[in-house]
mmCIF file as gemmi writes it, N, C-alpha and C atoms, coordinates in Angstrom:
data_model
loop_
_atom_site.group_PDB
_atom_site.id
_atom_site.type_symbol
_atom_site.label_atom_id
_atom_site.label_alt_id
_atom_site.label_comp_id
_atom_site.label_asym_id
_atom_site.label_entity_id
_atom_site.label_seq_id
_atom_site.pdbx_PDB_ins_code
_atom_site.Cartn_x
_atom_site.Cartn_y
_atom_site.Cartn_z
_atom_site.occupancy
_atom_site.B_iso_or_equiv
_atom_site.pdbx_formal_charge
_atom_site.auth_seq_id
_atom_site.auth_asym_id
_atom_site.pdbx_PDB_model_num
ATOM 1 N N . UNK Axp A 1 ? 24.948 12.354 -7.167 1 0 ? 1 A 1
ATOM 2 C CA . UNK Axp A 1 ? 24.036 12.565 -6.056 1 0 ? 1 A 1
ATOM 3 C C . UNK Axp A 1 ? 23.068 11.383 -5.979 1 0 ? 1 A 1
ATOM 4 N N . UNK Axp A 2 ? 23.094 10.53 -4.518 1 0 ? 2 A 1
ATOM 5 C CA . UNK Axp A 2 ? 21.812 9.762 -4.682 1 0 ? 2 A 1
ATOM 6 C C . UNK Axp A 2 ? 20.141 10.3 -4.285 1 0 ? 2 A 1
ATOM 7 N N . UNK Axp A 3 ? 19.666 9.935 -4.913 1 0 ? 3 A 1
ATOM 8 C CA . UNK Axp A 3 ? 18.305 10.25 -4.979 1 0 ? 3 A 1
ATOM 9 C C . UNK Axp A 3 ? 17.823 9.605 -3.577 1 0 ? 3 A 1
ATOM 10 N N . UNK Axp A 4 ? 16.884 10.316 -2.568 1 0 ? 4 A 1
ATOM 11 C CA . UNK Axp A 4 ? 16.401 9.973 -1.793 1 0 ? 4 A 1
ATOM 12 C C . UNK Axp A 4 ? 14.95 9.091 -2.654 1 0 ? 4 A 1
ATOM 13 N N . UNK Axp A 5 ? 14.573 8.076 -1.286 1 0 ? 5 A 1
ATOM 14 C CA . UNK Axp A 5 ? 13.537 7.257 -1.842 1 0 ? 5 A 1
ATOM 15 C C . UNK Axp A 5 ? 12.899 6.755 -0.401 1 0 ? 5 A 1
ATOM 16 N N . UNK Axp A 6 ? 11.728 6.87 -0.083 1 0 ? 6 A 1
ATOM 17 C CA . UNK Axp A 6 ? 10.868 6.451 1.015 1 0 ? 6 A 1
ATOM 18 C C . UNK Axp A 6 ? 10.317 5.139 0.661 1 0 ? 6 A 1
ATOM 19 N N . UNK Axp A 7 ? 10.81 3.711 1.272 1 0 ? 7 A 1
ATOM 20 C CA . UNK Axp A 7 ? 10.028 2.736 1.147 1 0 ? 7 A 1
ATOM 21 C C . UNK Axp A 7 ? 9.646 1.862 2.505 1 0 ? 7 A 1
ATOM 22 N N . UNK Axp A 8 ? 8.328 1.876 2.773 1 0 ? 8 A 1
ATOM 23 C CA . UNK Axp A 8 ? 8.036 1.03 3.428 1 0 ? 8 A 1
ATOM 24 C C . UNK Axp A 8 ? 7.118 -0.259 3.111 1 0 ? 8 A 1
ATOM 25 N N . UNK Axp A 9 ? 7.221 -1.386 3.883 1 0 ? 9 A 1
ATOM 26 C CA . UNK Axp A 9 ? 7.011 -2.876 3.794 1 0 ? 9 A 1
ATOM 27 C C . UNK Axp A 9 ? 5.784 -2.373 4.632 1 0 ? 9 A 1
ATOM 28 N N . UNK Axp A 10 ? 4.103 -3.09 3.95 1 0 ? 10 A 1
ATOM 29 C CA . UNK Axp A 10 ? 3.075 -3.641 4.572 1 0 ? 10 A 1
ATOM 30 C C . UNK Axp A 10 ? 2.748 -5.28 4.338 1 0 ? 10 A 1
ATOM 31 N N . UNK Axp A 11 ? 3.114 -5.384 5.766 1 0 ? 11 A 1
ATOM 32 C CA . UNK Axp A 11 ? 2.744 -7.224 5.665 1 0 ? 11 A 1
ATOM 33 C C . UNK Axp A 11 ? 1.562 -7.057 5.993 1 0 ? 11 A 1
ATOM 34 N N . UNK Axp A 12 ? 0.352 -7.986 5.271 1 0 ? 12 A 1
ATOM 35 C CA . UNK Axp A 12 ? -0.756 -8.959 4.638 1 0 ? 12 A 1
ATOM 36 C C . UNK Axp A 12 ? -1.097 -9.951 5.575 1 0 ? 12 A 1
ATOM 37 N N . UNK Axp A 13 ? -1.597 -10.043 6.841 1 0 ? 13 A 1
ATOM 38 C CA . UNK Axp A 13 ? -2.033 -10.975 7.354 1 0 ? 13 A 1
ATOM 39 C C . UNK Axp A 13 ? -3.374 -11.103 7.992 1 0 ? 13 A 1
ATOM 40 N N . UNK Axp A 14 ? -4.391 -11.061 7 1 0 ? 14 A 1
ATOM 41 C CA . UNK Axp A 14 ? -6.213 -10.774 7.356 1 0 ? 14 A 1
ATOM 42 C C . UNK Axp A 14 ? -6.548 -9.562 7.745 1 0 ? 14 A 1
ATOM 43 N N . UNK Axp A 15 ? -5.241 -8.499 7.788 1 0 ? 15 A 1
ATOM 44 C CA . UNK Axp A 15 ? -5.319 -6.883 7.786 1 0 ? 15 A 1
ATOM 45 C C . UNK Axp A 15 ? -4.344 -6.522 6.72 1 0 ? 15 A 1
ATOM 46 N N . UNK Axp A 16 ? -3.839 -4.981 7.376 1 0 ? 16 A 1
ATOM 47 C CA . UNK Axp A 16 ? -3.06 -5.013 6.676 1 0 ? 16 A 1
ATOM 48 C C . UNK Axp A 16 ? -1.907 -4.246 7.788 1 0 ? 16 A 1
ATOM 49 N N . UNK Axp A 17 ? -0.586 -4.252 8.079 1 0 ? 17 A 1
ATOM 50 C CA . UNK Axp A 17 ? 0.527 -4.165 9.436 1 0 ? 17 A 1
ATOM 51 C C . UNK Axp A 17 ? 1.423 -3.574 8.505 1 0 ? 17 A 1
ATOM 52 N N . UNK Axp A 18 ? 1.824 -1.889 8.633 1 0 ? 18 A 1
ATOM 53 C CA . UNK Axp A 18 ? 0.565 -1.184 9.854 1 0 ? 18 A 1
ATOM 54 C C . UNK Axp A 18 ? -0.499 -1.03 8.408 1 0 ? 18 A 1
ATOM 55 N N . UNK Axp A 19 ? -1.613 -0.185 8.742 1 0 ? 19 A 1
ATOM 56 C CA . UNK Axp A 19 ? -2.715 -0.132 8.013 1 0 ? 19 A 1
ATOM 57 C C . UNK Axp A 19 ? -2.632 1.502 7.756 1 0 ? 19 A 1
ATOM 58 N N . UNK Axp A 20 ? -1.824 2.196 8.474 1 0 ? 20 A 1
ATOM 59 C CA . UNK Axp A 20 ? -1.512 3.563 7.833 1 0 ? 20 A 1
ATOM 60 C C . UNK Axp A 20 ? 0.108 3.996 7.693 1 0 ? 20 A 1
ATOM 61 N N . UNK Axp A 21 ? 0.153 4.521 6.682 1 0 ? 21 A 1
ATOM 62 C CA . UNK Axp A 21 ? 1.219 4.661 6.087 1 0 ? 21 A 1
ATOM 63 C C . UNK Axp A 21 ? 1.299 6.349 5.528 1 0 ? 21 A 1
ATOM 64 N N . UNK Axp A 22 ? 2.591 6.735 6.084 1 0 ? 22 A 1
ATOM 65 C CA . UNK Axp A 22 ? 2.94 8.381 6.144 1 0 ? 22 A 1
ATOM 66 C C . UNK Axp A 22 ? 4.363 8.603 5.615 1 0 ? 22 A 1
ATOM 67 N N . UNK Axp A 23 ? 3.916 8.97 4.453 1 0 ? 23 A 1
ATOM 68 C CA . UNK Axp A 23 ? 5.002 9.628 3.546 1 0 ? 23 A 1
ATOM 69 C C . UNK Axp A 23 ? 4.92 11.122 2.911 1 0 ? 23 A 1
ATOM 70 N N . UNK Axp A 24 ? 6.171 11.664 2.726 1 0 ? 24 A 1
ATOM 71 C CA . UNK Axp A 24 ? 6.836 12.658 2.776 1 0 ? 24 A 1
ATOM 72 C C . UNK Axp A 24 ? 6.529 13.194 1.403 1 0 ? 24 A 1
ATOM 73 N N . UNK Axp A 25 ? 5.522 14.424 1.412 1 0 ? 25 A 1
ATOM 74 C CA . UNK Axp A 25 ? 5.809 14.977 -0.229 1 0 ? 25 A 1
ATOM 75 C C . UNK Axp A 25 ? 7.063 15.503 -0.626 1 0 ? 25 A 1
ATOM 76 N N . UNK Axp A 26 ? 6.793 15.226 -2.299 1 0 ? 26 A 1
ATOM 77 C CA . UNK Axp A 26 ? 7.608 15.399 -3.027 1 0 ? 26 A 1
ATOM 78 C C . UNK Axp A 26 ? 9.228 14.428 -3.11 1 0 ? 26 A 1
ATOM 79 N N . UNK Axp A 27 ? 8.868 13.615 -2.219 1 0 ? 27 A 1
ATOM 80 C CA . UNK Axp A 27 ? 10.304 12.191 -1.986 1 0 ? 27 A 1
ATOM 81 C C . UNK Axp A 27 ? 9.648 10.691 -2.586 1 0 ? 27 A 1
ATOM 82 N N . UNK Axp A 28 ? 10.135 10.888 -3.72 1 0 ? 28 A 1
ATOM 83 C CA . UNK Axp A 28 ? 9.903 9.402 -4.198 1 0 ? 28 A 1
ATOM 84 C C . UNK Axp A 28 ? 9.146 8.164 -3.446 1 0 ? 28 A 1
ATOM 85 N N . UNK Axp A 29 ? 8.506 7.823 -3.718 1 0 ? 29 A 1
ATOM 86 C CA . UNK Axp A 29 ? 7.755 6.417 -3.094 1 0 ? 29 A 1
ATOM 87 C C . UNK Axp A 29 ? 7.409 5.217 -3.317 1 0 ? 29 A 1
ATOM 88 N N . UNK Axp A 30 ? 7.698 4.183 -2.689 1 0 ? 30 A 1
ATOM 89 C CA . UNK Axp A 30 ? 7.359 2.69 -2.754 1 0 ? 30 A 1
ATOM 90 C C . UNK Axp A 30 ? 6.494 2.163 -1.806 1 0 ? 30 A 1
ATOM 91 N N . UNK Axp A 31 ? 5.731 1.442 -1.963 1 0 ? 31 A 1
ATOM 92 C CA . UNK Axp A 31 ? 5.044 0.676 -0.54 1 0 ? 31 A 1
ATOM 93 C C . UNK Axp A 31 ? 5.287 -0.65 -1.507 1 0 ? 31 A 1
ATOM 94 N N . UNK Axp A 32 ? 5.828 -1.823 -0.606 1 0 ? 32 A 1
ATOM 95 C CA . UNK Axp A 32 ? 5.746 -2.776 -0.657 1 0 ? 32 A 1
ATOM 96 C C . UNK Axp A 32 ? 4.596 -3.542 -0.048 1 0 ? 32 A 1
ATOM 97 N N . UNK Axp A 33 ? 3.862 -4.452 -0.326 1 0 ? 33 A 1
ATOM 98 C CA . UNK Axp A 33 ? 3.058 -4.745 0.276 1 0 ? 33 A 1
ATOM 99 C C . UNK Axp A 33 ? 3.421 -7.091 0.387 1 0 ? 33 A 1
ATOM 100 N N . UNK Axp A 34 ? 3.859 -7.376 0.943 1 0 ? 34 A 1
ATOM 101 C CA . UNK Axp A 34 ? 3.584 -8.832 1.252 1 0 ? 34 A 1
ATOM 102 C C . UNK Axp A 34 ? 2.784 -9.693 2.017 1 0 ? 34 A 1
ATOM 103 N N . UNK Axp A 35 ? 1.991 -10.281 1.152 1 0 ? 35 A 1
ATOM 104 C CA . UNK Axp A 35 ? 0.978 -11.141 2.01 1 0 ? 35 A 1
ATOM 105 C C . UNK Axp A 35 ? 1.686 -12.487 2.283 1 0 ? 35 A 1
ATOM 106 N N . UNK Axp A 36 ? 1.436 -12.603 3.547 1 0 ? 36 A 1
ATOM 107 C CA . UNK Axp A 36 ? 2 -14.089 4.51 1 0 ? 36 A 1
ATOM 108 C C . UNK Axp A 36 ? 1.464 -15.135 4.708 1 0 ? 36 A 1
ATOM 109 N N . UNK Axp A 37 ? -0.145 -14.873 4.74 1 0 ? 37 A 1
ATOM 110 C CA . UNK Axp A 37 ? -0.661 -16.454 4.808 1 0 ? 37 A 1
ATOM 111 C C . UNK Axp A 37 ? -1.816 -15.648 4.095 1 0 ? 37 A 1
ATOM 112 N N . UNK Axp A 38 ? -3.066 -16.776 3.922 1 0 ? 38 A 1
ATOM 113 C CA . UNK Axp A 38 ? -4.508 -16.662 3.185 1 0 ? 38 A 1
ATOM 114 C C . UNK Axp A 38 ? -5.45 -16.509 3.896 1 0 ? 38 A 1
ATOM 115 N N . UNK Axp A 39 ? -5.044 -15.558 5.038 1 0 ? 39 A 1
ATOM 116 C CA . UNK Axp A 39 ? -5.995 -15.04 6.391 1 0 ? 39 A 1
ATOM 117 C C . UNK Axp A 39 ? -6.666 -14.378 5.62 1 0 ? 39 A 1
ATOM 118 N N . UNK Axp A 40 ? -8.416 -14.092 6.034 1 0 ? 40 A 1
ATOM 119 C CA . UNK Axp A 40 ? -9.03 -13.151 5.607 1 0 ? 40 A 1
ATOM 120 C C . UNK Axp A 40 ? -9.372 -13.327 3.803 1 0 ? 40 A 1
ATOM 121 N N . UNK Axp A 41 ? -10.099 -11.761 3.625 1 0 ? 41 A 1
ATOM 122 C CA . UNK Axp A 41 ? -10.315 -11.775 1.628 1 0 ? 41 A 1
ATOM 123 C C . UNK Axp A 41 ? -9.199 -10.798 1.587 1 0 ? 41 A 1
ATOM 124 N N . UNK Axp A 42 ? -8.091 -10.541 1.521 1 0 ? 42 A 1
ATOM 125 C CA . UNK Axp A 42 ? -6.954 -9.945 1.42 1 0 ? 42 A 1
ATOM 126 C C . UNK Axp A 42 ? -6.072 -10.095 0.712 1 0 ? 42 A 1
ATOM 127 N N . UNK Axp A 43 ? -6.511 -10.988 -0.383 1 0 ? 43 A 1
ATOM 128 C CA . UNK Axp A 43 ? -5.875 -11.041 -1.617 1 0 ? 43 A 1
ATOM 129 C C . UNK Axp A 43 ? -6.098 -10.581 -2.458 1 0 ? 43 A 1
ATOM 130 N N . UNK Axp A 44 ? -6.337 -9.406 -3.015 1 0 ? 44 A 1
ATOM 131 C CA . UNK Axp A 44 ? -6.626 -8.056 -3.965 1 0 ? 44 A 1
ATOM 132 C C . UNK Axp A 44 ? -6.411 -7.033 -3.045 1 0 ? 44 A 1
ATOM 133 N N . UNK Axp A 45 ? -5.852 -6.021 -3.372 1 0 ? 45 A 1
ATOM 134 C CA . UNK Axp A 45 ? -5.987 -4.554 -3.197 1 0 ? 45 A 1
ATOM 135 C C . UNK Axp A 45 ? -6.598 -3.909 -4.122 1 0 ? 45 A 1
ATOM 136 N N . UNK Axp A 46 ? -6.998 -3.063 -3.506 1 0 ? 46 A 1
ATOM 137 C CA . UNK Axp A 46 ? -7.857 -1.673 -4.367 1 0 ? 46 A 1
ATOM 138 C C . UNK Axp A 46 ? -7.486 -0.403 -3.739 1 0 ? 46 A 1
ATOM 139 N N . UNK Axp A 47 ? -7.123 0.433 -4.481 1 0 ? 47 A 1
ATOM 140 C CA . UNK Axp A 47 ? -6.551 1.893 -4.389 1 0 ? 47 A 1
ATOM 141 C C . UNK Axp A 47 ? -7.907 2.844 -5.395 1 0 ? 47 A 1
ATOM 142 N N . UNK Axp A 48 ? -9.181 3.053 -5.107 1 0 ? 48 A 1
ATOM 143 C CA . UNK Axp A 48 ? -10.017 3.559 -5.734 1 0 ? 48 A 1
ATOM 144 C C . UNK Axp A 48 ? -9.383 4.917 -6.234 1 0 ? 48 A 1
ATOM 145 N N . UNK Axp A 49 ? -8.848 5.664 -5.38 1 0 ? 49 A 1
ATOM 146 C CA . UNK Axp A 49 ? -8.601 7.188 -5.838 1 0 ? 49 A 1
ATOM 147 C C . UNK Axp A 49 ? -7.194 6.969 -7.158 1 0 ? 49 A 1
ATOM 148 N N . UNK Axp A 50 ? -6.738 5.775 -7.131 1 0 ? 50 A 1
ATOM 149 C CA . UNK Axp A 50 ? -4.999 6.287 -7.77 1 0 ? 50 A 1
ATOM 150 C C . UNK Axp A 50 ? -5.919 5.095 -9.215 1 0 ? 50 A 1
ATOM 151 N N . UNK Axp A 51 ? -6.532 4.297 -9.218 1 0 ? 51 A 1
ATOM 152 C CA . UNK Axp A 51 ? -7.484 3.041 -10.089 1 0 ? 51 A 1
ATOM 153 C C . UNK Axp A 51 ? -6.237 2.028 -10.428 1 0 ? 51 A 1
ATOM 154 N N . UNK Axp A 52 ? -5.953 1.609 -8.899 1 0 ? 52 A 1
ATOM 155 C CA . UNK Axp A 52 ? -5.458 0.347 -9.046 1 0 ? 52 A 1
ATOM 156 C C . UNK Axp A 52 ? -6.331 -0.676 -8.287 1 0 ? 52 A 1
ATOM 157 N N . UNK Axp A 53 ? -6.266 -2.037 -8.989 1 0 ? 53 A 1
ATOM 158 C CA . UNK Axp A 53 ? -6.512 -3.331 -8.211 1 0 ? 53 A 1
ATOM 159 C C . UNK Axp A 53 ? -6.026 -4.434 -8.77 1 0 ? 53 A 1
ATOM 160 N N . UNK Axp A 54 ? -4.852 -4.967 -7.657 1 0 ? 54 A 1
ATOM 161 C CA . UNK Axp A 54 ? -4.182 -5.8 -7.852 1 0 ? 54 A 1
ATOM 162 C C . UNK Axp A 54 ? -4.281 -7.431 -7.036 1 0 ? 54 A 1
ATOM 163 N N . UNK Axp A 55 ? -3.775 -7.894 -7.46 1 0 ? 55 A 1
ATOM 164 C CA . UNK Axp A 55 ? -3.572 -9.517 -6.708 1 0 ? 55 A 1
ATOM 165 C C . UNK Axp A 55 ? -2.572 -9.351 -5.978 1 0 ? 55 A 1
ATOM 166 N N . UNK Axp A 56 ? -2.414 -9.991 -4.872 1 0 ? 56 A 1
ATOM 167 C CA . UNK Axp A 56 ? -1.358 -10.165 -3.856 1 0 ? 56 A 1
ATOM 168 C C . UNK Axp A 56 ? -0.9 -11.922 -3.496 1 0 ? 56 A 1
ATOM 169 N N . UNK Axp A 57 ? -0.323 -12.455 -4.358 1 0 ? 57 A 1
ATOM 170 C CA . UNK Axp A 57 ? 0.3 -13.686 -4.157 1 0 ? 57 A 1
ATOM 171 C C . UNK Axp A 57 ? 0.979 -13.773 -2.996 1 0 ? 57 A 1
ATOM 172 N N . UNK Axp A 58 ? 0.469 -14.996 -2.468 1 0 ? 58 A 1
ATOM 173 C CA . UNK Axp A 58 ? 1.156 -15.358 -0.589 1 0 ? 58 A 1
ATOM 174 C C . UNK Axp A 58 ? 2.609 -15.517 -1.227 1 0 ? 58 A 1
ATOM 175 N N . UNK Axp A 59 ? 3.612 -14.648 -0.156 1 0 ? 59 A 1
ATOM 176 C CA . UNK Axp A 59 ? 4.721 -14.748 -0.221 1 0 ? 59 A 1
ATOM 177 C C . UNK Axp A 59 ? 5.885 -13.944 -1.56 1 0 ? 59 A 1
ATOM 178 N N . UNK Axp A 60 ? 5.141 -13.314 -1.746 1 0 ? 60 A 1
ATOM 179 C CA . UNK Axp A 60 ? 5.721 -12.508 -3.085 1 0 ? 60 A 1
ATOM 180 C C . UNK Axp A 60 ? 5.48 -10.903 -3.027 1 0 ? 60 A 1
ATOM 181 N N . UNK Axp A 61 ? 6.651 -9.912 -3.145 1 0 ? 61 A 1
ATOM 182 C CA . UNK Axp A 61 ? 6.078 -8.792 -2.891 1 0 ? 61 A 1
ATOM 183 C C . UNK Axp A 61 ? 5.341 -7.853 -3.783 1 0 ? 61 A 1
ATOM 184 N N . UNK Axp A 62 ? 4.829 -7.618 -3.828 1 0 ? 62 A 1
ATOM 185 C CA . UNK Axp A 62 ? 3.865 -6.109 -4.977 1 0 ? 62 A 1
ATOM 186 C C . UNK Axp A 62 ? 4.252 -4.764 -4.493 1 0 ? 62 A 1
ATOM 187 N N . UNK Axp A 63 ? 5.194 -4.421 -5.32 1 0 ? 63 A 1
ATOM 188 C CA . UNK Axp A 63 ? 5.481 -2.666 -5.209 1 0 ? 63 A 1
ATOM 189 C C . UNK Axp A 63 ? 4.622 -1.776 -5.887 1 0 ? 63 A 1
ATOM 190 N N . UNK Axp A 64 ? 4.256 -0.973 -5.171 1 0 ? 64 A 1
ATOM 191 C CA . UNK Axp A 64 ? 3.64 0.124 -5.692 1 0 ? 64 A 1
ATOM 192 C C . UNK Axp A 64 ? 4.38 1.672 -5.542 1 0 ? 64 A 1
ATOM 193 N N . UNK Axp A 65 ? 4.912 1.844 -6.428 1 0 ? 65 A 1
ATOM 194 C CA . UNK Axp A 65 ? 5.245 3.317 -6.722 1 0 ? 65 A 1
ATOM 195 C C . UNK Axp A 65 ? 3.875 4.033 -6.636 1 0 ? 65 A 1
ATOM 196 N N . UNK Axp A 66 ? 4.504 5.43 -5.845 1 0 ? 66 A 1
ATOM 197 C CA . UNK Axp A 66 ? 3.701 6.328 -4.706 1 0 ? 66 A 1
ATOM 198 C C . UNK Axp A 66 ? 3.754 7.736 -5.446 1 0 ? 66 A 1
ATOM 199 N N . UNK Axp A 67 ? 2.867 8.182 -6.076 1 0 ? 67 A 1
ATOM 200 C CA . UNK Axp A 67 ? 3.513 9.838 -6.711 1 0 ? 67 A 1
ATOM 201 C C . UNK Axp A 67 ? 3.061 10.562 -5.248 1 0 ? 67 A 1
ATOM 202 N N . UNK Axp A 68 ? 4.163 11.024 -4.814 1 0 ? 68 A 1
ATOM 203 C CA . UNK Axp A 68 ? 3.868 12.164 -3.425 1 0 ? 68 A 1
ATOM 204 C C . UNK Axp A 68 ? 3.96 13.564 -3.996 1 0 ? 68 A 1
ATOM 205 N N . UNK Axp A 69 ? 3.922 13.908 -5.024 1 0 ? 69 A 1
ATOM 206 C CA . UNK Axp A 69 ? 3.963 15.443 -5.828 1 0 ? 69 A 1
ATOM 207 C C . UNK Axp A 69 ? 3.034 16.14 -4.571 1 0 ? 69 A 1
ATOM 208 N N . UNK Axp A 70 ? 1.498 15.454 -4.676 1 0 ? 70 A 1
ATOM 209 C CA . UNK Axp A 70 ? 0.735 16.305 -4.089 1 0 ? 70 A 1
ATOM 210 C C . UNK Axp A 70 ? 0.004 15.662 -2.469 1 0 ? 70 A 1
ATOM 211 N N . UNK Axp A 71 ? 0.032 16.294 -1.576 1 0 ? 71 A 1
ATOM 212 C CA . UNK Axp A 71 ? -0.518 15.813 -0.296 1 0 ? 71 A 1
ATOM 213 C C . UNK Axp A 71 ? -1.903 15.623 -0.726 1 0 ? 71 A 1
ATOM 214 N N . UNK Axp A 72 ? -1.905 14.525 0.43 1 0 ? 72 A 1
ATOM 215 C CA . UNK Axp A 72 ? -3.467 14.068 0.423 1 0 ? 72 A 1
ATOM 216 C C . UNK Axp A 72 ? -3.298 12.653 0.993 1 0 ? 72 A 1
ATOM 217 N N . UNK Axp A 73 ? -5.02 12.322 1.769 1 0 ? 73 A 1
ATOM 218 C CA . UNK Axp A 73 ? -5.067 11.056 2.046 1 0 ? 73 A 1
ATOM 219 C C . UNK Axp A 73 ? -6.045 10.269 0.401 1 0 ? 73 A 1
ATOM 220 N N . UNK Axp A 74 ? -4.981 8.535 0.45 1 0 ? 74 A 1
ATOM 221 C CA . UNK Axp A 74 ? -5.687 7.699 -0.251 1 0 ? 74 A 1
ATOM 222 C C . UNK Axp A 74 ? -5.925 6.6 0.601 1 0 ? 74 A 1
ATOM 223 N N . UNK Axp A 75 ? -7.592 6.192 0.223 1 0 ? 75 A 1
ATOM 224 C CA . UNK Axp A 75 ? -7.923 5.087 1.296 1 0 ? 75 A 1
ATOM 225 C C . UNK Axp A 75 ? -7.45 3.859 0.093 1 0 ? 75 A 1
ATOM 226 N N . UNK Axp A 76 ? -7.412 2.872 0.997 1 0 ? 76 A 1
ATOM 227 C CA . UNK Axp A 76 ? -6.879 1.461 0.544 1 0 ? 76 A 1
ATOM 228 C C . UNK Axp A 76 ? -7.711 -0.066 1.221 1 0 ? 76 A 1
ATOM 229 N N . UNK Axp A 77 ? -8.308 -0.72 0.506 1 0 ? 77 A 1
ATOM 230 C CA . UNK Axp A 77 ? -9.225 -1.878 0.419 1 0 ? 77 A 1
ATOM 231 C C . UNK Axp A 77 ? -9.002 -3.431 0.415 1 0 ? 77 A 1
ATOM 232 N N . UNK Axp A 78 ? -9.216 -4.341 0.622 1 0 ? 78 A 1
ATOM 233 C CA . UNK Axp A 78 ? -9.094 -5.383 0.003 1 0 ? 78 A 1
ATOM 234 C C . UNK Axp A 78 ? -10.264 -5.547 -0.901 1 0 ? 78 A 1
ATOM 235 N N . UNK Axp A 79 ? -10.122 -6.869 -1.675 1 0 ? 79 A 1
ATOM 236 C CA . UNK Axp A 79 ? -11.122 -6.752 -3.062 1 0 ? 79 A 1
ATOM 237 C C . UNK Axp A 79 ? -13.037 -6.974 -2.525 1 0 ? 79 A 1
ATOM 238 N N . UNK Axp A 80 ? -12.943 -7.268 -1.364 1 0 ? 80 A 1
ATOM 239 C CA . UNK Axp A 80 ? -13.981 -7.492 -0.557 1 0 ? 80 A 1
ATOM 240 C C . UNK Axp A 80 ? -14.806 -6.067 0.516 1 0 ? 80 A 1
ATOM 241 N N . UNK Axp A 81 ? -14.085 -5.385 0.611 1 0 ? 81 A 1
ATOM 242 C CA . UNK Axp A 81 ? -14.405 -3.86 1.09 1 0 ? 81 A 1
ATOM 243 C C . UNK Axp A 81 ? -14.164 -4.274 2.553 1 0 ? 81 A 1
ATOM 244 N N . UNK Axp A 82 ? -13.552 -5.23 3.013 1 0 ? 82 A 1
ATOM 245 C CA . UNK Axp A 82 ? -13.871 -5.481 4.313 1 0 ? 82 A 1
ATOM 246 C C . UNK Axp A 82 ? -12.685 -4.648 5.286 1 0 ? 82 A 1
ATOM 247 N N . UNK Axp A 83 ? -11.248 -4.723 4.614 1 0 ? 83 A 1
ATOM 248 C CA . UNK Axp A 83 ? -9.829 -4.934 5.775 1 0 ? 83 A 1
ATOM 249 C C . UNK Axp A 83 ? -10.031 -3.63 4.874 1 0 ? 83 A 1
ATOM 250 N N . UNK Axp A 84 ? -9.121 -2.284 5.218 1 0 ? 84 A 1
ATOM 251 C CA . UNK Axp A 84 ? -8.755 -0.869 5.054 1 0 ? 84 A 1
ATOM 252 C C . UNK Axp A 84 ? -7.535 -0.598 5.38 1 0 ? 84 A 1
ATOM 253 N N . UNK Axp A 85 ? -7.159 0.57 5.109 1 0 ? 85 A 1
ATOM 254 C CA . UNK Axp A 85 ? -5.714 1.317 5.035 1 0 ? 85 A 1
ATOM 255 C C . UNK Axp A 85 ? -6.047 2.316 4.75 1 0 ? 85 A 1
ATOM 256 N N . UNK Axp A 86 ? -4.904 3.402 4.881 1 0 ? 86 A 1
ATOM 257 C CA . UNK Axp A 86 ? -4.74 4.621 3.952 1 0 ? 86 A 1
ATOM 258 C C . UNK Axp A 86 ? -3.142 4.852 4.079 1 0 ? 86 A 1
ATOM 259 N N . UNK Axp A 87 ? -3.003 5.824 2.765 1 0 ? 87 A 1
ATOM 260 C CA . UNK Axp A 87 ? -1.449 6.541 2.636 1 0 ? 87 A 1
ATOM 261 C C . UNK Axp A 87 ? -1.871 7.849 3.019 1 0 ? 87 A 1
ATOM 262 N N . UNK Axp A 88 ? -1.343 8.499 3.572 1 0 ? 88 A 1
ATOM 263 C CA . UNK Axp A 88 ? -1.091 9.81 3.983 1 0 ? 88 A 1
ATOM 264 C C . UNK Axp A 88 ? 0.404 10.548 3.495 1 0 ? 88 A 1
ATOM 265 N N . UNK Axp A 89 ? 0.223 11.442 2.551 1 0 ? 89 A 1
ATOM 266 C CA . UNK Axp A 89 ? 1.187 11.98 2.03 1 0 ? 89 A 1
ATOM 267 C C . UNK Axp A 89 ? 0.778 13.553 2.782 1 0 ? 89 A 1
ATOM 268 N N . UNK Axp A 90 ? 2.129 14.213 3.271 1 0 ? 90 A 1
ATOM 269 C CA . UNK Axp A 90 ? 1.707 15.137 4.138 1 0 ? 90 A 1
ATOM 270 C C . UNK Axp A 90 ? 3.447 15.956 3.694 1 0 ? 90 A 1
C-alpha cells in the first residue's frame, strides 16, 4: 500500500507564494519552502508554535515535515517579524 503524503512548494520571494497553506489532518506532511532571490529579510523562518528557526539558502529547498495529527492554525515569520504565513491543518 502506498502511503498518501501532502506536499506543497512555498517560493521565497520578499513574501512568501502562497502565504497560506491548507493541509489535511491526519495525512502526512511536507512544505517545501524555496527562496529565489535576496528580496526582502526572508532569509530565516520562524515557526514560534512548532520552535523552529531556520535559514533559507537562495536556491536550495528546506523541507519541513508537518505533524497534521491535530488541527489547528500555525503562524509563520521571517527572522525579522516583518513577511507572515500560516499552515492551516483542518
Amino acid at each position: 500500500m502506498v502511503e498518501k503524503k501532502q506536499s506543497i512548494v512555498v517560493v521565497v520571494d520578499g513574501g512568501y507564494h502562497p502565504d497560506t497553506v491548507k493541509l489535511t489532518k491526519g495525512i502526512p506532511a511536507e512544505i517545501i519552502f524555496k527562496r529565489i532571490s535576496d528580496k526582502g529579510c526572508v532569509d530565516t523562518i520562524v515557526f514560534p508554535k512548532l520552535g523552529i528557526k531556520r535559514f533559507l539558502p537562495i536556491n536550495e529547498q528546506q523541507i519541513f515535515s508537518i505533524n497534521t495529527d491535530k488541527a489547528g492554525e500555525y503562524q509563520f515569520h521571517c527572522g525579522m517579524d516583518m513577511a507572515y504565513g500560516k499552515v492551516i491543518i483542518k
